[in-house]
C-alpha positions in Angstrom: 20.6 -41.7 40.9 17.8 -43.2 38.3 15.6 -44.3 41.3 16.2 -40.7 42.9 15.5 -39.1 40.0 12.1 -41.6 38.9 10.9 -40.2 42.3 11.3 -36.9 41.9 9.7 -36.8 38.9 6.5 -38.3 40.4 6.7 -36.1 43.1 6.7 -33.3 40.5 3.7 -34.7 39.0 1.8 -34.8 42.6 2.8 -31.3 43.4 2.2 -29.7 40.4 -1.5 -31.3 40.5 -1.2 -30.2 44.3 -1.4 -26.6 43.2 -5.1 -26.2 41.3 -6.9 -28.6 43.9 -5.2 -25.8 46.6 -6.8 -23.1 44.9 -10.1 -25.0 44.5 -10.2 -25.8 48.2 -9.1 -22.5 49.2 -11.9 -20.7 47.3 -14.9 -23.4 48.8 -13.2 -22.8 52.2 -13.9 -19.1 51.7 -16.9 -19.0 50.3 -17.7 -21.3 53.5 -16.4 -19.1 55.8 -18.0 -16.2 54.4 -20.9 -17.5 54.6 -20.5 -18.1 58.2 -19.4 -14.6 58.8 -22.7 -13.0 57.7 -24.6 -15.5 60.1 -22.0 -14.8 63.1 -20.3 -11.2 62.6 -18.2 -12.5 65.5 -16.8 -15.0 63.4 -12.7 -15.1 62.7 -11.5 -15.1 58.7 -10.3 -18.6 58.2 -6.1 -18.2 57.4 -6.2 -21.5 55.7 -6.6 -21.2 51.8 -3.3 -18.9 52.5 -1.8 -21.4 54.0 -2.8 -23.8 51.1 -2.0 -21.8 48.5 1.3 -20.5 49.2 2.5 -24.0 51.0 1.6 -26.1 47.7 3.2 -23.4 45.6 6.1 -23.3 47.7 6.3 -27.3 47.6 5.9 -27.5 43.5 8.9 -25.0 43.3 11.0 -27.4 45.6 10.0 -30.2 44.2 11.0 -29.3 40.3 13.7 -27.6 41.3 15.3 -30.6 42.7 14.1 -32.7 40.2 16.2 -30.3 37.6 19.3 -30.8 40.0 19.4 -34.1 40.1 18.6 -34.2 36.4 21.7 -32.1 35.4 23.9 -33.9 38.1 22.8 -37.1 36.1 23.6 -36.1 32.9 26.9 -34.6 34.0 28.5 -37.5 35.0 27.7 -39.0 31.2 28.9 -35.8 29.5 32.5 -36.1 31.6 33.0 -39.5 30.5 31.5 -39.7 26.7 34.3 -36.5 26.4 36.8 -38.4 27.2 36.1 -42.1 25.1 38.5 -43.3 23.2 38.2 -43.0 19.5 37.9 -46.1 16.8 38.4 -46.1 12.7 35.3 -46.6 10.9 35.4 -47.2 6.8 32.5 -47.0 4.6 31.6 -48.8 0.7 28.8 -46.1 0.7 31.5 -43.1 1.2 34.1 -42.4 -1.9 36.6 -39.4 -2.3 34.7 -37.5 0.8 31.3 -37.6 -1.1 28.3 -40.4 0.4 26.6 -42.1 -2.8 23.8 -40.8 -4.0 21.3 -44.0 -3.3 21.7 -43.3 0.5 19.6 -40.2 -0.2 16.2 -39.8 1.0 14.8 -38.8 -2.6 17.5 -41.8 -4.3 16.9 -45.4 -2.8 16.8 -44.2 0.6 19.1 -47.1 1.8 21.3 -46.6 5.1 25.3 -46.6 4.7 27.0 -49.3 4.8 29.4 -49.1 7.6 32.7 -51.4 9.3 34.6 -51.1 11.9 37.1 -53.2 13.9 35.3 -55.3 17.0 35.9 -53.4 20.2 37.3 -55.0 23.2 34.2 -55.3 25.8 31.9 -54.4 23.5 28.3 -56.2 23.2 26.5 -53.7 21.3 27.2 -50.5 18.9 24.1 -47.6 18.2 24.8 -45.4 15.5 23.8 -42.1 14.8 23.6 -39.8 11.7 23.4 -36.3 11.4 23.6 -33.7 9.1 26.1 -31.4 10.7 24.8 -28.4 8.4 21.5 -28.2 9.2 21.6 -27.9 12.8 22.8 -31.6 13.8 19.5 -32.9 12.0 19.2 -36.8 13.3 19.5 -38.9 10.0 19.8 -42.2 11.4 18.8 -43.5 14.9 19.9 -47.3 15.7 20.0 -48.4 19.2 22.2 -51.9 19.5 23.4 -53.4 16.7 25.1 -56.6 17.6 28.1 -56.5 14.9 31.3 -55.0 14.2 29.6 -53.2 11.1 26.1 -53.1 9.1 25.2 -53.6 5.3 23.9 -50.8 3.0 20.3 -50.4 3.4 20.4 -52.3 7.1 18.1 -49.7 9.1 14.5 -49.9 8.9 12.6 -46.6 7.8 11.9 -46.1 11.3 15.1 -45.8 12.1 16.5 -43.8 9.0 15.9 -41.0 6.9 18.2 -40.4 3.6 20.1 -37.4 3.4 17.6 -34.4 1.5 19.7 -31.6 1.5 17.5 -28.4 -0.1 18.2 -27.6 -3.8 21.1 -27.0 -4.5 23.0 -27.0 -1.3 25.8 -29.6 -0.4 25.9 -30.4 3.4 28.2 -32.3 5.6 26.7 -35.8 7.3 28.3 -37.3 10.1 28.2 -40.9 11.5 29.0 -41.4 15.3 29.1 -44.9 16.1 29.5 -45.8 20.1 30.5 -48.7 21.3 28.7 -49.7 24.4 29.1 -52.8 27.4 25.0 -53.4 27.1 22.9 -53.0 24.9 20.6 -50.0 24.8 17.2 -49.9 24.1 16.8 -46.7 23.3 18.4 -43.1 23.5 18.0 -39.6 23.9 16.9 -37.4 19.8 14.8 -36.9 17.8 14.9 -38.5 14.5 14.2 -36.4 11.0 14.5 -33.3 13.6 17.1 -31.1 14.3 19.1 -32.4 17.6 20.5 -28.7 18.6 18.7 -27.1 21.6 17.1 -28.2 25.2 17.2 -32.4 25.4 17.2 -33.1 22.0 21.3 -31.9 21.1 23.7 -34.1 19.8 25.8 -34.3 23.2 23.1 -35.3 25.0 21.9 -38.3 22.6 25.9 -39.4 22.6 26.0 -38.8 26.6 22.5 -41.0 27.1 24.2 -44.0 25.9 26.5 -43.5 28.6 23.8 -44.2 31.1 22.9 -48.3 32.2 18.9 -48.8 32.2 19.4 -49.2 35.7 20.5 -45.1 35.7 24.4 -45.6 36.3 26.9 -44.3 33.9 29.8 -45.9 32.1 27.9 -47.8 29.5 29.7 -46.3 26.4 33.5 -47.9 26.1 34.6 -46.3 22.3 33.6 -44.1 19.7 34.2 -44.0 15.8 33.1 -41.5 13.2 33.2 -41.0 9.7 31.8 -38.3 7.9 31.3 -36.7 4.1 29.3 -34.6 2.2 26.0 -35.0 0.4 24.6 -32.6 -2.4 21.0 -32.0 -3.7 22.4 -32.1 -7.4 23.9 -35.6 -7.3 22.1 -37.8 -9.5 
């Protein structure tokens, strides 16, 4: 499915360029044949840049139109199968009565949660994602493979994390999803510090891309475990 679908992507690519060149042909080829028209009257219009035109149009439509297919074909398969994971308990030392503490914030010390978790059975690698479930699944955290059954407070780089900022006095709820996978990843679908709520760049989609094996296939993910609590601009 990966290879078929790297394919069709670069025949996108060719087609798509195939359509101005088209037009840039077709307009030399009639200037050529106009030209040849005024010196022989007898001369036939040239049906070609029709041709051109309309076949490399016709061939750009095809061509992303199958590359969408197979696009949502692949990314079904992950959704069906991320649905249906089975779920593991997750504690936190950063999370108390339902409330995160305050130095995970953005504008505090900024430091990631700290997070634990049983080992899962299979299980080489855990990514973790954070979002802030208020403000249109807003990608807090964004960690690939980490390699044990739980991190420390402050563990993700500032490339990887950005502190809950909630706007003035607003409280919003932040959610961890944590998903344990049979390889590591090393990367996945979202944008970080963004919301992750329309097109490719929704929350399903970055928990259904860890699904997918770099080699294209699905059934990468094994478990998932969340946690979740609230974070206020007024905590100090």
């Amino acid at each position: 499915m990966e290879t078929l679908h790297s394919i069709l992507y670069v025949c996108c690519i060719v087609a798509d360029i195939a359509v101005p060149v088209a037009i840039i042909l077709s307009v030399a080829i009639i200037i050529i044949n106009g030209q040849k028209i005024k010196k022989d009257p007898s001369t036939k219009k040239s049906g070609l840049p029709v041709i051109l035109i309309v076949g490399t149009i016709l061939l750009a439509i095809v061509m992303n139109f199958l590359y969408f297919a197979v696009a949502v074909k692949k990314y079904a398969k992950s959704e069906e199968s991320v649905d249906e994971l089975p779920g593991f308990s997750v504690t936190s030392e950063s999370l108390h009565d339902g409330e995160w503490d305050t130095e995970i914030g953005k504008n505090s010390e900024n430091k990631s949660p700290q997070l634990s978790w049983d080992p899962v059975s299979g299980a080489k690698a855990y990514s973790i994602i954070m979002i802030d479930e208020t403000a249109s699944n807003w990608m807090h955290w964004k960690t690939s493979s980490v390699t044990t059954a739980g991190v420390d407070l402050g563990y993700a780089t500032s490339d990887s994390y950005v502190g809950p900022y909630p706007p003035n006095g607003e409280t919003h709820v932040y959610t961890v999803y944590i998903v344990a996978l049979k390889e590591p990843k090393d990367g996945f679908v979202g944008m970080l510090d963004a919301p992750n709520n329309v097109a490719d760049h929704d929350l399903k989609r970055s928990l259904n891309s860890l699904d997918i094996y770099d080699n294209g296939k699905t059934g990468n993910a094994i478990a998932i475990g969340t946690i979740s609590g609230t974070y206020s601009s007024r905590k100090k």
